[in-house]
KEVEXVEX-427710 format. One line per field, with one value per atom (N, C-alpha, C): residue number from 0; residue in three letters; atom name; x, y negated, z. Coordinates in Angstrom, 3 decimals. Example, Ala and Ser with C-alpha at 12.3 -4.5 7.8 and 13.67 -1.06 7.14 Angstrom:
! KEVEXVEX-427710
k: [0	0	0	1	1	1] .
r: [ALA	ALA	ALA	SER	SER	SER] .
a: [N	CA	C	N	CA	C] .
x: [13.190	12.300	13.200	12.850	13.670	12.900] .
y: [5.690	4.500	3.300	2.250	1.060	-0.030] .
z: [7.800	7.800	7.800	7.080	7.140	7.870] .
//
This chain:
! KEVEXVEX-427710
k: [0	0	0	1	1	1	2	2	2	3	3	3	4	4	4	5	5	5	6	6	6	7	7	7	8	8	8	9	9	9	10	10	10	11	11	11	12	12	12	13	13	13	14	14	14	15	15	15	16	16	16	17	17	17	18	18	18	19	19	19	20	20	20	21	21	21	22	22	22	23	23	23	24	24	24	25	25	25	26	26	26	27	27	27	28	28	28	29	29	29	30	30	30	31	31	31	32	32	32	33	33	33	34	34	34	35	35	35	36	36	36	37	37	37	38	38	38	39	39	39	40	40	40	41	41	41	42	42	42	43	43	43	44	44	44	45	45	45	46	46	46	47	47	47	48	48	48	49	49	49	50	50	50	51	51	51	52	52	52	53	53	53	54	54	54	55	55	55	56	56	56	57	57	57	58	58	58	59	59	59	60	60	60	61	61	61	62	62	62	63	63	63	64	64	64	65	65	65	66	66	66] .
r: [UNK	UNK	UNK	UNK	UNK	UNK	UNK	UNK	UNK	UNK	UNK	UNK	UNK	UNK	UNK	UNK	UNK	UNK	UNK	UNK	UNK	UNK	UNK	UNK	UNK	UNK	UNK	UNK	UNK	UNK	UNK	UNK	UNK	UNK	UNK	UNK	UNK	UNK	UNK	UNK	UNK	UNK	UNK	UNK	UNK	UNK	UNK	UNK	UNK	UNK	UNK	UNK	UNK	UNK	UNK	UNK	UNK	UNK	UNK	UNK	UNK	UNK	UNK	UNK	UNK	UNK	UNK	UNK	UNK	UNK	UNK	UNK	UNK	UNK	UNK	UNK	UNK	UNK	UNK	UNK	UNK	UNK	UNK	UNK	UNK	UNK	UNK	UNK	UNK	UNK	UNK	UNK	UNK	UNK	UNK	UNK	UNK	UNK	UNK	UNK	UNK	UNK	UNK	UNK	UNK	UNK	UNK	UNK	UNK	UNK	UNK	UNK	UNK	UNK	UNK	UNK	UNK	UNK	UNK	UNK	UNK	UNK	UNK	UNK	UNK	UNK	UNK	UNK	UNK	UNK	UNK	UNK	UNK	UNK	UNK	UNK	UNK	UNK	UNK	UNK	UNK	UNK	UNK	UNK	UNK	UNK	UNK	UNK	UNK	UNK	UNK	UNK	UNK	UNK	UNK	UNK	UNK	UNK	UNK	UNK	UNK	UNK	UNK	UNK	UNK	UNK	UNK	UNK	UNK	UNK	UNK	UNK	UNK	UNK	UNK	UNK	UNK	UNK	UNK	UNK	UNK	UNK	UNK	UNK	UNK	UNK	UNK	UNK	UNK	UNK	UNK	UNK	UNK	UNK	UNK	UNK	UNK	UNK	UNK	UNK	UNK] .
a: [N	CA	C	N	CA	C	N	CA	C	N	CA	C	N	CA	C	N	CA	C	N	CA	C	N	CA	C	N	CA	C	N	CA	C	N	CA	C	N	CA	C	N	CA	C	N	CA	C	N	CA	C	N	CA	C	N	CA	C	N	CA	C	N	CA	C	N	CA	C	N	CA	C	N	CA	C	N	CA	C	N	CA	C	N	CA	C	N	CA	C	N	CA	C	N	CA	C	N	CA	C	N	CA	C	N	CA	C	N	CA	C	N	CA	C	N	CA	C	N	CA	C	N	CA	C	N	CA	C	N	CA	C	N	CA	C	N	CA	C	N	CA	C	N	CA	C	N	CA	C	N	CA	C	N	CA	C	N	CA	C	N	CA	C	N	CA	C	N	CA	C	N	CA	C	N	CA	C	N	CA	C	N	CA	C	N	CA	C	N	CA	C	N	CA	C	N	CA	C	N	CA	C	N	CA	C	N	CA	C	N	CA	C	N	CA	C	N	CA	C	N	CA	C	N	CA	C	N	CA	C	N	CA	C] .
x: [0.343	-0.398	-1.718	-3.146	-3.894	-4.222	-5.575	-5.687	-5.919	-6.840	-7.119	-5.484	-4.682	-3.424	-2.891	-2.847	-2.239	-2.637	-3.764	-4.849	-4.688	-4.334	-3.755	-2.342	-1.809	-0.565	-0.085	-0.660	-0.736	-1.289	-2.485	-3.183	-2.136	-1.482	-0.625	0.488	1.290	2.303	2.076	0.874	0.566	0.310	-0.182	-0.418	0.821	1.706	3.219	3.812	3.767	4.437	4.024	2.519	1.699	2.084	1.733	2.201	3.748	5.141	6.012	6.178	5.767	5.799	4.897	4.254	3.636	4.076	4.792	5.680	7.148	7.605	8.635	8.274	7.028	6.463	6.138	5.703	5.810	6.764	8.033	8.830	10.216	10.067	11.019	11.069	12.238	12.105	11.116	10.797	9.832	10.375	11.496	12.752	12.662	12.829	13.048	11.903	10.799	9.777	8.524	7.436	5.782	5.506	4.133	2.851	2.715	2.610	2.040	2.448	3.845	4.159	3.737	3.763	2.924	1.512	0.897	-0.650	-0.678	0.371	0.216	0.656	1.474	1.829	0.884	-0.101	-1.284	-2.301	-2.064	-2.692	-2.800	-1.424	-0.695	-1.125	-0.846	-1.803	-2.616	-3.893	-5.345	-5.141	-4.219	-4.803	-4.366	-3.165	-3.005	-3.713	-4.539	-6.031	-6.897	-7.246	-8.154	-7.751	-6.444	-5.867	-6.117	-6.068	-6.242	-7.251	-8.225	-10.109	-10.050	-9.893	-10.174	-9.633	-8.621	-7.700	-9.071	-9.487	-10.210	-11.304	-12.158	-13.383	-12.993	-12.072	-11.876	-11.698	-10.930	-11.303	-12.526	-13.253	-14.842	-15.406	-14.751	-16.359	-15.892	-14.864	-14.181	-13.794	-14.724	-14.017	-14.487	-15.147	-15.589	-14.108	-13.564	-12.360	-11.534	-10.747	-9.687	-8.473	-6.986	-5.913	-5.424] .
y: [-29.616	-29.911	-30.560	-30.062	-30.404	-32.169	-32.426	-34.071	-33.959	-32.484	-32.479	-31.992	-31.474	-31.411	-32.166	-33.213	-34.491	-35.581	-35.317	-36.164	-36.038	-34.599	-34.346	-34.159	-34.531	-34.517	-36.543	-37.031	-38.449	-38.831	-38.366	-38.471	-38.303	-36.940	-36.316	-37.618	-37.904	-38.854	-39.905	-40.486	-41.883	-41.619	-40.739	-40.282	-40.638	-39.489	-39.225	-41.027	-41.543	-42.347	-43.619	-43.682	-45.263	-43.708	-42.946	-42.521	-43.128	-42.720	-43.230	-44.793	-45.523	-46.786	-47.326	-46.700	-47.181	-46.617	-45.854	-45.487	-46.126	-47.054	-47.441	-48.810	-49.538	-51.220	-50.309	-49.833	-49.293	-49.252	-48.420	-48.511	-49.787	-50.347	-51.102	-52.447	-52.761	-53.576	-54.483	-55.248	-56.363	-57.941	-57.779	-59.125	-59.087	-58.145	-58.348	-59.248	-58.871	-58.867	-59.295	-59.929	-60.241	-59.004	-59.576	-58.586	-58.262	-58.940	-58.717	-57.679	-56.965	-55.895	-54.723	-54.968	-53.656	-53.410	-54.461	-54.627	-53.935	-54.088	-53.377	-51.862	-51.960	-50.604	-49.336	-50.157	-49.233	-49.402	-50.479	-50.183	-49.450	-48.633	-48.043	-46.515	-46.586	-45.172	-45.162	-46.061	-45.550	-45.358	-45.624	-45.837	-44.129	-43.687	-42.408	-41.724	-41.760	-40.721	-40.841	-41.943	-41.440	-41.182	-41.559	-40.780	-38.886	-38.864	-37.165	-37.456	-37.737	-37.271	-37.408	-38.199	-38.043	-37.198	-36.620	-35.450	-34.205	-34.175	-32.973	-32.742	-34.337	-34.725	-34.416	-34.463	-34.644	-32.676	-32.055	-30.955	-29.637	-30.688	-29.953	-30.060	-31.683	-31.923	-31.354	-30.576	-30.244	-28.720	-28.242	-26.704	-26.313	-26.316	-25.782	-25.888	-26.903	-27.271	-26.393	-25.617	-25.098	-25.929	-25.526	-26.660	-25.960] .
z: [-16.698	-15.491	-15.908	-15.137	-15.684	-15.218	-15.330	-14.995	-12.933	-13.003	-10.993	-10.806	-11.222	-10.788	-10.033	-11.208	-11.038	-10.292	-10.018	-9.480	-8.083	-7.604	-6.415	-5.657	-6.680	-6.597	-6.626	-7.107	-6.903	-5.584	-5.065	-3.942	-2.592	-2.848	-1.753	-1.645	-2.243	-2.903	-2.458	-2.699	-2.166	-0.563	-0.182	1.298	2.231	1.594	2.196	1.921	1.310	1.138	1.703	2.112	2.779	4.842	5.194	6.240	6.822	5.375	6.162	6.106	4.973	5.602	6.660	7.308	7.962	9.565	9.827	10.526	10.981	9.436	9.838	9.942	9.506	10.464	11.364	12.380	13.384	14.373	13.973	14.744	14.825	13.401	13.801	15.072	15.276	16.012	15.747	17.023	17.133	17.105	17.526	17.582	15.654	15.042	13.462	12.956	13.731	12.449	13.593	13.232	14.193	14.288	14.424	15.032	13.582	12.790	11.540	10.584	10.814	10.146	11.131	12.448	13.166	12.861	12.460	12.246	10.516	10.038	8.484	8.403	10.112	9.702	10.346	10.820	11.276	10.296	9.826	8.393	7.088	6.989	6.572	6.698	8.092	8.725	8.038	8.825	8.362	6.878	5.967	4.606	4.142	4.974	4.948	4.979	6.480	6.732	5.793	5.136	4.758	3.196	2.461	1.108	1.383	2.932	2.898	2.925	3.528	3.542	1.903	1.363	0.153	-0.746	-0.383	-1.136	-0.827	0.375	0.908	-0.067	-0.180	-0.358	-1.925	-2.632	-3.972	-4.253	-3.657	-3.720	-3.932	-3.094	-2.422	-3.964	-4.338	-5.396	-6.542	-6.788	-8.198	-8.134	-7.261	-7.126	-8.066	-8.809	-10.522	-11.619	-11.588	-12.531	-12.148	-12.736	-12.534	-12.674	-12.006	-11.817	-13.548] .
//
């Protein structure tokens, strides 16, 4: 696997993985836990969106490299 392989394959990974935690401070109860794990888990989100803009953005600038 080359280094943009991997590079996108780490990207995706970290995506999928800050999306579902940030889904599950989200949904869990509120009796468990403050505001403060809902506030991370939209934090979580955004950090998702934009691991993809940057998956996109990382694509665009490397279409010369082959995988």
């Amino acid at each position: 696997m080359s280094l943009k392989g991997f590079h996108l394959f780490f990207i995706a990974v970290a995506a999928l993985f800050s999306a579902a935690f940030g889904i599950w401070a989200i949904i869990i109860e509120d009796g468990a836990s403050g505001k403060e794990v809902t506030v991370i888990g939209y934090i979580a989100l955004t950090a998702s969106v934009a691991l993809a803009a940057y998956a996109v953005y990382f694509c665009r600038k490397s279409k010369n490299i082959s995988l």
